[in-house]
C-alpha positions in Angstrom: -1.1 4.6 -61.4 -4.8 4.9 -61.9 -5.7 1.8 -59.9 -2.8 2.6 -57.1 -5.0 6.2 -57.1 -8.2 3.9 -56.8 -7.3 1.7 -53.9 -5.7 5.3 -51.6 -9.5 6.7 -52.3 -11.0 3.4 -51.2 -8.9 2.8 -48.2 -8.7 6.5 -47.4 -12.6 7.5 -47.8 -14.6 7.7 -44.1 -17.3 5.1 -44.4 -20.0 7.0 -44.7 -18.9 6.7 -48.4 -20.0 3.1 -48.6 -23.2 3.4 -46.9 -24.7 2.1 -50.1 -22.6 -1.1 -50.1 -24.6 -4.4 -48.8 -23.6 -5.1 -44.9 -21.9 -8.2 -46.0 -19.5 -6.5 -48.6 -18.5 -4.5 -45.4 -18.1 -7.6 -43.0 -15.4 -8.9 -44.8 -12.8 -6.2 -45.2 -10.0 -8.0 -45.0 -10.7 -9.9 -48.0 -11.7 -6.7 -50.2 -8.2 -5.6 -49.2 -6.6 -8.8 -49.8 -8.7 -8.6 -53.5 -7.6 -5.2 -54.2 -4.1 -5.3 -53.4 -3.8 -8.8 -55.1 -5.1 -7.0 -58.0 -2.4 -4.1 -58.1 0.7 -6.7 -57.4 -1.3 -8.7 -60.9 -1.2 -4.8 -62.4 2.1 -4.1 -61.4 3.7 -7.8 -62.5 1.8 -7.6 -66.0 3.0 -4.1 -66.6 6.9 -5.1 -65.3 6.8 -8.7 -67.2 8.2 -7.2 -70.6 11.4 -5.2 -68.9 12.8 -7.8 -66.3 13.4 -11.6 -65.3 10.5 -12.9 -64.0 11.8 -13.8 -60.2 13.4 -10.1 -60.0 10.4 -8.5 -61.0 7.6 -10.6 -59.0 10.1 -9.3 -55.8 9.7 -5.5 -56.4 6.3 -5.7 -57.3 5.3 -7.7 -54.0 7.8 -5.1 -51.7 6.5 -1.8 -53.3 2.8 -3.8 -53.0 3.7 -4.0 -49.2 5.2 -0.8 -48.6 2.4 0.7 -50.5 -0.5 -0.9 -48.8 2.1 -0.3 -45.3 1.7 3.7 -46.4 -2.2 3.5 -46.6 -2.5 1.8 -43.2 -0.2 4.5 -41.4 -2.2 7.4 -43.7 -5.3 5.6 -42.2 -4.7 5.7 -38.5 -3.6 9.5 -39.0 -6.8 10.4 -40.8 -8.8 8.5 -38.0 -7.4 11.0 -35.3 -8.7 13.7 -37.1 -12.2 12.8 -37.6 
């Protein structure tokens, strides 16, 4: 839950947050997200692994991933017509 709260304050933060970031952390975006979110569906598989089958479990995990990171893009795109 910690690292779900993590990745809303990263993707939800303006960018004036990460002014201090080096430009070329910031040109590649799209693999930062693909790096975070890899790391929650890692998270969220390791912490599932001991209560389910594997192929059930690696399912969930990449669909709530998906819906999740689906939430953060529509959240996004609301926040951006209020700044």
């Amino acid at each position: 839950m910690a690292y779900a709260g993590f990745v809303a304050w990263v993707s939800l933060s303006p960018a004036e947050t990460f002014v201090g970031l080096p430009a070329m952390v910031l040109r590649y975006s799209k693999a930062a997200h693909f790096l975070l979110y890899g790391v929650m569906v890692s998270l969220a598989r390791w912490a599932m692994a001991a209560h389910w089958a594997v192929r059930p479990a690696f399912l969930v995990v990449v669909v709530g991933a998906s819906a999740y990171g689906s939430l953060m893009e529509v959240l996004q795109g609301a926040l951006a017509q209020y700044q």
